[in-house]
PALUMKE-196908 format. One record per residue: residue number from 1; chain; residue in three letters; x, z, y of N, C-alpha, C in turn. Coordinates in Angstrom, 3 decimals. Example, Ala and Ser with C-alpha at 12.3 -4.5 7.8 and 13.67 -1.06 7.14 Angstrom:
+------+-------+------+----------+----------+----------+----------+----------+----------+----------+----------+----------+
| rogu | gukol | doro |     n.px |     n.pz |     n.py |    ca.px |    ca.pz |    ca.py |     c.px |     c.pz |     c.py |
+------+-------+------+----------+----------+----------+----------+----------+----------+----------+----------+----------+
|    1 |     A |  ALA |   13.190 |    7.800 |   -5.690 |   12.300 |    7.800 |   -4.500 |   13.200 |    7.800 |   -3.300 |
|    2 |     A |  SER |   12.850 |    7.080 |   -2.250 |   13.670 |    7.140 |   -1.060 |   12.900 |    7.870 |    0.030 |
+------+-------+------+----------+----------+----------+----------+----------+----------+----------+----------+----------+
end
This chain:
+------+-------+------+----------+----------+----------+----------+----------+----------+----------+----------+----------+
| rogu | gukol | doro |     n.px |     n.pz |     n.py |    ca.px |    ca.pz |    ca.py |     c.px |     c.pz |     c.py |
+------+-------+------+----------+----------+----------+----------+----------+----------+----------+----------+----------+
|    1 |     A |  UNK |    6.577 |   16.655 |  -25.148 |    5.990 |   16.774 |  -23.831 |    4.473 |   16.689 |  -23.978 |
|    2 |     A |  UNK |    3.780 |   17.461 |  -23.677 |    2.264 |   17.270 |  -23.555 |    1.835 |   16.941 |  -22.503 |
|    3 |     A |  UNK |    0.738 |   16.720 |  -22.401 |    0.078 |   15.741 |  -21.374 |   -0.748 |   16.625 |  -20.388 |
|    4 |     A |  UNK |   -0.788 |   15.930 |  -19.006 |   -1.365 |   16.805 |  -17.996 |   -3.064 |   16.883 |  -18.423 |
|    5 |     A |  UNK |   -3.835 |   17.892 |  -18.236 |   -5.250 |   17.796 |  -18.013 |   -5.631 |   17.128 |  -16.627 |
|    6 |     A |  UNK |   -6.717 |   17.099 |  -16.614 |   -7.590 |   16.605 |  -15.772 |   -7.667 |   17.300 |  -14.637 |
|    7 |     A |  UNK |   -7.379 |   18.201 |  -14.613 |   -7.593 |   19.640 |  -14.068 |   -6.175 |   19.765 |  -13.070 |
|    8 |     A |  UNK |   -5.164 |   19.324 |  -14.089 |   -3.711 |   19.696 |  -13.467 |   -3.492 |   18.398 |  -12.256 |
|    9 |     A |  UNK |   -3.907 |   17.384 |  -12.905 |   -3.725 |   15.529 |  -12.430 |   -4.874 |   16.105 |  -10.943 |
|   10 |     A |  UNK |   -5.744 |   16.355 |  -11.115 |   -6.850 |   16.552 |   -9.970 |   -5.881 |   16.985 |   -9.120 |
|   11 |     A |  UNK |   -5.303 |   18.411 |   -9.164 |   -4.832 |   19.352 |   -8.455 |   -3.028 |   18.963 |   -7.802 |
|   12 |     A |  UNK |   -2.419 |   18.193 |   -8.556 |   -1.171 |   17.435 |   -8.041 |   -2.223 |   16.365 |   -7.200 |
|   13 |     A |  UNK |   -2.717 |   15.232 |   -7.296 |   -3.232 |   14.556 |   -6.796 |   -4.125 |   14.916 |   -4.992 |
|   14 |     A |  UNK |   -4.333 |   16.296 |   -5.362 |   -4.830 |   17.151 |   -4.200 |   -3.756 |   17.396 |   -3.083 |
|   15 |     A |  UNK |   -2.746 |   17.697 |   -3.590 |   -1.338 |   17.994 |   -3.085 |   -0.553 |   17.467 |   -2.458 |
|   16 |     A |  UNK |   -0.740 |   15.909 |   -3.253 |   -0.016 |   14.984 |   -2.565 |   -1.161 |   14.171 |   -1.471 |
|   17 |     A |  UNK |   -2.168 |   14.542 |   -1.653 |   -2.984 |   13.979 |   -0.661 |   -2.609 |   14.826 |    0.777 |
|   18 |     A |  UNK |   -2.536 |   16.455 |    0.797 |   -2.256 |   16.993 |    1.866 |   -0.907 |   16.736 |    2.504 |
|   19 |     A |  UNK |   -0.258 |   16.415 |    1.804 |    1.373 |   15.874 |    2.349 |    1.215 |   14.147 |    3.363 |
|   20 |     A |  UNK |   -0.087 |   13.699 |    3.674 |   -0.213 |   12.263 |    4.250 |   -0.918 |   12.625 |    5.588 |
|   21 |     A |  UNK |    0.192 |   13.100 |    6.728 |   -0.492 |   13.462 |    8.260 |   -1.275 |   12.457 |    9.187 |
|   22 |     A |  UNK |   -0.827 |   10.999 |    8.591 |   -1.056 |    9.897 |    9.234 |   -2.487 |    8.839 |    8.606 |
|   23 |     A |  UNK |   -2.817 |    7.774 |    9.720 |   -4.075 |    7.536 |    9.176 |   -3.694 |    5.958 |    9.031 |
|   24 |     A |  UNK |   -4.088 |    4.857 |    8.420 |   -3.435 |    3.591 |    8.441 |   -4.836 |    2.852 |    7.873 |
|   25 |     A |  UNK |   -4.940 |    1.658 |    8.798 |   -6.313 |    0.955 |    8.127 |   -5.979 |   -0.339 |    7.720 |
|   26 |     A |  UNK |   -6.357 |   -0.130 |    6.705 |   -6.014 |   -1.933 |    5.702 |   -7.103 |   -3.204 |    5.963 |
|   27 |     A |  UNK |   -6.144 |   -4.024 |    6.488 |   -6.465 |   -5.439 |    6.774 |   -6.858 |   -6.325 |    5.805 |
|   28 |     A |  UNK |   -8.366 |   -6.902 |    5.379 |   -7.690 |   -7.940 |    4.509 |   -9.251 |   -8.905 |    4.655 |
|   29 |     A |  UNK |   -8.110 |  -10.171 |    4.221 |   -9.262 |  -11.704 |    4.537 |   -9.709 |  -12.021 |    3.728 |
|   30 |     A |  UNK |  -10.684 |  -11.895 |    3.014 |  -11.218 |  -13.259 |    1.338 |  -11.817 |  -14.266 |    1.938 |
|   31 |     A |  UNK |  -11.610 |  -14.864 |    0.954 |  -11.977 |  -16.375 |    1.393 |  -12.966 |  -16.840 |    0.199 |
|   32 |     A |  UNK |  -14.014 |  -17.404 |    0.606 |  -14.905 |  -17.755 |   -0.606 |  -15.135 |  -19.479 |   -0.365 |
|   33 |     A |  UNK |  -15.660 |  -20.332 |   -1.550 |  -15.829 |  -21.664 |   -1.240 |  -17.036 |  -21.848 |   -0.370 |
|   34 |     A |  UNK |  -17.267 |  -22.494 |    0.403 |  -18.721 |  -22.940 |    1.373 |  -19.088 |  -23.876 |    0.310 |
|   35 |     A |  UNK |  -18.901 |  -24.405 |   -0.630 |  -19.273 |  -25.580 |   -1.427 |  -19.220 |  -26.929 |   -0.745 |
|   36 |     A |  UNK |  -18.391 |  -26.984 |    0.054 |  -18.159 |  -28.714 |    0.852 |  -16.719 |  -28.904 |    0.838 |
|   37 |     A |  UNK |  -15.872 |  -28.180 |   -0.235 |  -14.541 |  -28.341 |    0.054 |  -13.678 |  -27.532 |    1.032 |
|   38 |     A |  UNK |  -14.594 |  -26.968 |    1.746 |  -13.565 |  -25.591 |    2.795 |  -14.312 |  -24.416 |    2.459 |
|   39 |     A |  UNK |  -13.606 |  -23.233 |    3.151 |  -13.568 |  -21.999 |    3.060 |  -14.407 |  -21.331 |    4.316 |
|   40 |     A |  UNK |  -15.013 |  -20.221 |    3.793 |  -15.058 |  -19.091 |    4.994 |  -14.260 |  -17.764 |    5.054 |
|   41 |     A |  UNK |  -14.128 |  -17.203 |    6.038 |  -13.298 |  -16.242 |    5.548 |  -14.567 |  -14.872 |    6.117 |
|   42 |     A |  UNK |  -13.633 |  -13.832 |    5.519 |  -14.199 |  -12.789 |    5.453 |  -13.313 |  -11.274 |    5.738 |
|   43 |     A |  UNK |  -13.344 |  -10.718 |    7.007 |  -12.442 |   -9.828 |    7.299 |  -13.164 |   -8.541 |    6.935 |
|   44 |     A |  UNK |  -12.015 |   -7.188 |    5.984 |  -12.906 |   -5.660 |    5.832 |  -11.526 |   -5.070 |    6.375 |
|   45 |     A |  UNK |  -12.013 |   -3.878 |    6.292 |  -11.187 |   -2.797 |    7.023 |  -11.492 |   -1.820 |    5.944 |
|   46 |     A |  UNK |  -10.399 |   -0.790 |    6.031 |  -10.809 |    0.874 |    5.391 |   -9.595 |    1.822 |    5.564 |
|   47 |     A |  UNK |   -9.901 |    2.979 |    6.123 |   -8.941 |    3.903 |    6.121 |   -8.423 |    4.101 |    5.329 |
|   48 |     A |  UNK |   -7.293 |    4.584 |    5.336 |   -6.777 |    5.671 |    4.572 |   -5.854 |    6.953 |    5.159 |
|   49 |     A |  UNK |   -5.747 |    8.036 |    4.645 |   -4.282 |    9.059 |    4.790 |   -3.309 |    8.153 |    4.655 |
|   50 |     A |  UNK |   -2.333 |    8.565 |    5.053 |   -0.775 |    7.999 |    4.822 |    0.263 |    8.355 |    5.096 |
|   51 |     A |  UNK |    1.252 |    8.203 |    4.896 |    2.306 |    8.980 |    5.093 |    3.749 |    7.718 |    5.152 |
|   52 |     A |  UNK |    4.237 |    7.233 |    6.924 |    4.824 |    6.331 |    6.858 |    6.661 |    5.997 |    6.955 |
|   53 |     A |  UNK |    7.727 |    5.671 |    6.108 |    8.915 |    6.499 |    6.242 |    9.776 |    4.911 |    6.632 |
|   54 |     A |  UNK |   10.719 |    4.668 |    6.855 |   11.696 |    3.659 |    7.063 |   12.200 |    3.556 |    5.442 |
|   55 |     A |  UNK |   12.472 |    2.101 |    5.048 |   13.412 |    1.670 |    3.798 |   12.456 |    1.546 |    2.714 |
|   56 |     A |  UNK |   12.566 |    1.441 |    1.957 |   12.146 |    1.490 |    0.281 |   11.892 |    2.628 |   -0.671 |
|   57 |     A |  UNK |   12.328 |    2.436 |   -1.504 |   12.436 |    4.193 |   -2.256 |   13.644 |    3.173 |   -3.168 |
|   58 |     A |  UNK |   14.337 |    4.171 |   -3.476 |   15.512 |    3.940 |   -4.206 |   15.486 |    3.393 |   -5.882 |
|   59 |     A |  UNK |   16.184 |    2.220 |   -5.464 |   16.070 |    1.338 |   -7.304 |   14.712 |    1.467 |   -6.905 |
|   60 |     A |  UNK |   13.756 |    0.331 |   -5.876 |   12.696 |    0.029 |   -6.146 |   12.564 |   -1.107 |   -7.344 |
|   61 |     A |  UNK |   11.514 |   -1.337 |   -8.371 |   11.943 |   -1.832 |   -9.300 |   11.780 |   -3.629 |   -8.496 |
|   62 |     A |  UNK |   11.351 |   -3.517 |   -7.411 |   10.591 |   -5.086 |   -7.034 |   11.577 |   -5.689 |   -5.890 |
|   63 |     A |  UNK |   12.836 |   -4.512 |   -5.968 |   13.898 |   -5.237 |   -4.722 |   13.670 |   -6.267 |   -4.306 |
|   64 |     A |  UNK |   14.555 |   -7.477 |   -5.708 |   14.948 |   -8.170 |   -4.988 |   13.820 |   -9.939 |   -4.721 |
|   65 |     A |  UNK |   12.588 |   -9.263 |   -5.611 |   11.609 |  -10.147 |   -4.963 |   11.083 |   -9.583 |   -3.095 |
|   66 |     A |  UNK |   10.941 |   -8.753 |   -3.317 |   10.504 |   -7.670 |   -1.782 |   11.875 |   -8.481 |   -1.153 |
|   67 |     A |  UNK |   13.214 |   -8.307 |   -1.172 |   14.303 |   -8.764 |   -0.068 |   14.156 |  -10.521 |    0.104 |
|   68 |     A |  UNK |   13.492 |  -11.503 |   -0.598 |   13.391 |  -12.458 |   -0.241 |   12.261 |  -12.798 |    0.446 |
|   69 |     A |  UNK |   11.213 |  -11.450 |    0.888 |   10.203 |  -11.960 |    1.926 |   10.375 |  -11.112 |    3.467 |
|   70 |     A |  UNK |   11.619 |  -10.748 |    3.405 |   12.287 |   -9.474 |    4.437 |   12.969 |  -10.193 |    5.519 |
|   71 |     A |  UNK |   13.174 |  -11.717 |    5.892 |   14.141 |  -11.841 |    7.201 |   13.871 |  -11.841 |    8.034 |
|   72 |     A |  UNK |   14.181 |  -11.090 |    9.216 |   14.009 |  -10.893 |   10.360 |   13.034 |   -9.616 |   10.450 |
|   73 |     A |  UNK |   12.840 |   -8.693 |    9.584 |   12.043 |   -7.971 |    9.801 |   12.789 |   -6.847 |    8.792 |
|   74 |     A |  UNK |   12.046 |   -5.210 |    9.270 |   12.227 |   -3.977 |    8.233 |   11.876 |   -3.485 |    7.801 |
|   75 |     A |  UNK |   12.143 |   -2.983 |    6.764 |   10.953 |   -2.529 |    5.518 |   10.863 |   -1.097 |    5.532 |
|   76 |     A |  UNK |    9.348 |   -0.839 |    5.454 |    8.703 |    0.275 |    5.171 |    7.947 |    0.697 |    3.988 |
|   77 |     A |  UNK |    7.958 |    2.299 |    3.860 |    7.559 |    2.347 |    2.368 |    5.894 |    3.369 |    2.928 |
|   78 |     A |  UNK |    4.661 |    2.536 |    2.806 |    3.718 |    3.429 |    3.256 |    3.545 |    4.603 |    2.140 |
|   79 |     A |  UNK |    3.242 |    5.913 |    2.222 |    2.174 |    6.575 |    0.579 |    1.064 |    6.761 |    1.144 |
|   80 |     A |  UNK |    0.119 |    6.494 |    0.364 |   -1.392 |    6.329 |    0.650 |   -1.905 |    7.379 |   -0.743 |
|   81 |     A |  UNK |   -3.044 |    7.730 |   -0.701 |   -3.739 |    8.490 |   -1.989 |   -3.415 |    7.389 |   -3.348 |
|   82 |     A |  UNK |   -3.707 |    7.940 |   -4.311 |   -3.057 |    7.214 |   -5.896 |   -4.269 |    6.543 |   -6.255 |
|   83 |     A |  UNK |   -5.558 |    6.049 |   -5.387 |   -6.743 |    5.276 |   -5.808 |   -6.736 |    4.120 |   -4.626 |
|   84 |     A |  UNK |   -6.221 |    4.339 |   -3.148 |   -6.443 |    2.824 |   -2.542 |   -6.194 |    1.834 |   -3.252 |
|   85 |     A |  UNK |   -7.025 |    1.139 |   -2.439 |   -6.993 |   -0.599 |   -2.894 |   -6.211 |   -1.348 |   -1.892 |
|   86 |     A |  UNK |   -4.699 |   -2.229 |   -2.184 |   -3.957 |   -2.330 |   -1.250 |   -3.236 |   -3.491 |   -2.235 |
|   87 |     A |  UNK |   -3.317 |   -4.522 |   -1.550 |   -2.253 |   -6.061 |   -2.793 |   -1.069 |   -6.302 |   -1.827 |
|   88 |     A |  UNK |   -0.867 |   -7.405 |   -2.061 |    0.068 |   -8.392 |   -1.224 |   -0.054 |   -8.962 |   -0.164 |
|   89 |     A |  UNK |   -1.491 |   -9.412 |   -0.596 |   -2.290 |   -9.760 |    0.634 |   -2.868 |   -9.247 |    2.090 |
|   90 |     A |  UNK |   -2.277 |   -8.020 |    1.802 |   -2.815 |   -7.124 |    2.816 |   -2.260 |   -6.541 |    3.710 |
|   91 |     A |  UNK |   -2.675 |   -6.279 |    4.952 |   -1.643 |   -6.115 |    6.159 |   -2.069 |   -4.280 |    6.617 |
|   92 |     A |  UNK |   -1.263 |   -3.363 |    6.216 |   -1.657 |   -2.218 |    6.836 |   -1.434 |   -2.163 |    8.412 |
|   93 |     A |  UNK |   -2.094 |   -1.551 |    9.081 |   -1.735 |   -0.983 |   10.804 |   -2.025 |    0.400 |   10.411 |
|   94 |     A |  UNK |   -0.751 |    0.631 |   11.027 |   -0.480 |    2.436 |   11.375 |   -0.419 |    2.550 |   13.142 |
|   95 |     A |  UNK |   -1.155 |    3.105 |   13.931 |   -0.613 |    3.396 |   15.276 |   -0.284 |    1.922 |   16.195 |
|   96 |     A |  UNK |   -1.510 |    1.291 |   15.871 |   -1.329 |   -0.004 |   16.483 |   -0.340 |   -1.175 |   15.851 |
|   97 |     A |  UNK |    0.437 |   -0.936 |   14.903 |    1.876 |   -1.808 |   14.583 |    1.364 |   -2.250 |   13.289 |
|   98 |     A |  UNK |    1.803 |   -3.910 |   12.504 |    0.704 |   -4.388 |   11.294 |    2.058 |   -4.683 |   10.843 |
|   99 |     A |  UNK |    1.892 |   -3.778 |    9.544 |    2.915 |   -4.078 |    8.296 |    2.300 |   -4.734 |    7.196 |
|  100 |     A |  UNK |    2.954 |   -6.334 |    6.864 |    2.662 |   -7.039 |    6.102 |    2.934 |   -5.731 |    4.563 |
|  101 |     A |  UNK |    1.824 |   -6.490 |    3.670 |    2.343 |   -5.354 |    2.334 |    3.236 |   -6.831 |    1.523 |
|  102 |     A |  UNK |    4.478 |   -6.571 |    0.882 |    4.840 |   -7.108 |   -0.068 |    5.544 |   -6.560 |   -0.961 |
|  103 |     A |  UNK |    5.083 |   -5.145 |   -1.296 |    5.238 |   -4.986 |   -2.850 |    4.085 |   -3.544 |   -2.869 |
|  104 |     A |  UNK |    3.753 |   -3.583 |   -3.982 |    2.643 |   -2.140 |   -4.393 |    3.279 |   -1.659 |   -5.542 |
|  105 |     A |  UNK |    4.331 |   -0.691 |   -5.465 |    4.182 |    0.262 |   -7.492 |    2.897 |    1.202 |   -7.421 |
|  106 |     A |  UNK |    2.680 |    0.529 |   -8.037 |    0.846 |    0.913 |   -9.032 |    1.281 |    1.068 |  -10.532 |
|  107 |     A |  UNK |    2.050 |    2.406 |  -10.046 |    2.068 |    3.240 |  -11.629 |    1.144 |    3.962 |  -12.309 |
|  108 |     A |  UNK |    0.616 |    3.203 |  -13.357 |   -0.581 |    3.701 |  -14.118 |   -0.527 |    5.150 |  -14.258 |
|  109 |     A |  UNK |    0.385 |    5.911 |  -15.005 |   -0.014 |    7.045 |  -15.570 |    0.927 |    8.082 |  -14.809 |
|  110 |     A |  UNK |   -0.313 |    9.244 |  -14.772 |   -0.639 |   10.435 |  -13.999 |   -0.430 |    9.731 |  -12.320 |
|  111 |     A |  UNK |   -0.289 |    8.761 |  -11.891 |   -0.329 |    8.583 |  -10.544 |   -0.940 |    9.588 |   -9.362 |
|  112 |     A |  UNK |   -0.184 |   10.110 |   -8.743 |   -0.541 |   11.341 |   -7.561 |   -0.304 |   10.181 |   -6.365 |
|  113 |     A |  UNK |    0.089 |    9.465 |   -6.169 |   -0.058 |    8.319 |   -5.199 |    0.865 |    7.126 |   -4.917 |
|  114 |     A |  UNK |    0.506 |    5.962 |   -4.157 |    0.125 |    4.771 |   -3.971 |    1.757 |    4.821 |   -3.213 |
|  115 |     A |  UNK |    2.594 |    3.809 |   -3.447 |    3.895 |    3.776 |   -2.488 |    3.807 |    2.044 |   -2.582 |
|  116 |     A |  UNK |    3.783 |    1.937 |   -1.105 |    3.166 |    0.600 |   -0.473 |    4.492 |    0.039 |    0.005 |
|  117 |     A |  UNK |    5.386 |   -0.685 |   -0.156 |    6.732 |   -1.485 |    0.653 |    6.086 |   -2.338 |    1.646 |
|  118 |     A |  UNK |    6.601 |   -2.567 |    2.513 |    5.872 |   -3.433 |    3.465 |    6.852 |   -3.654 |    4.321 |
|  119 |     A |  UNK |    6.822 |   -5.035 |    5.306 |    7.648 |   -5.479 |    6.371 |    6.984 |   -5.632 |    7.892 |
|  120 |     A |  UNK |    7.917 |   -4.900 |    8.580 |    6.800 |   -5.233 |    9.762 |    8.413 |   -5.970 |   10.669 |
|  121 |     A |  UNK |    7.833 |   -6.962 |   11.223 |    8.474 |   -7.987 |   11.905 |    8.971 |   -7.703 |   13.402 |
|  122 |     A |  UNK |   10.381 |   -7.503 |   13.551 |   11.472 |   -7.886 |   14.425 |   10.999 |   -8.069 |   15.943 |
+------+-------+------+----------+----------+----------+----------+----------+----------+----------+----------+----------+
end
């Protein structure tokens, strides 16, 4: 098997970007020390494309950690472009509605994009 160019990876990566009709902006808090023993926090935002479906993707490899942060709520699988920045920590909103993220496959190689699991609550 030989390996994609740069050229080919650009152009799948292009592709799967046009397949994301939807727009979803990522939530997220850091917290830095004040140096007195507490915290401040710190809220950013950033778009992205997306593309948002009901369930998982099949034989996700992170099941059955993802099904022990799932009760009372249903899981969604966001795709975002194959470069967002998106953890655990982070709460996407699509269309007003905030899906906790608890799982990211961030598959290193040739990645054409980002498949986000997430729970949004009951």
């Amino acid at each position: 098997m030989r390996a994609l160019t740069v050229g080919e990876l650009t152009r799948m990566r292009g592709s799967s970007d046009a397949l994301l009709p939807s727009t979803c902006t990522r939530l997220r808090t850091a917290y830095t020390s004040n140096g007195a023993g507490g915290f401040t926090s710190t809220d950013s935002e950033i778009t992205y494309s997306c593309r948002v479906a009901p369930g998982a993707p099949y034989n996700y490899p992170m099941e059955p950690r993802v099904a022990e942060k799932l009760e009372n709520t249903s899981i969604w699988t966001l795709v975002l472009p194959y470069d967002a920045d998106v953890t655990i920590k982070d709460v996407m909103q699509v269309s007003g509605e905030n899906y906790q993220v608890v799982g990211v496959h961030d598959n290193k190689d040739w990645q054409t994009a980002l498949r986000v699991i997430c729970s949004k609550v009951l």
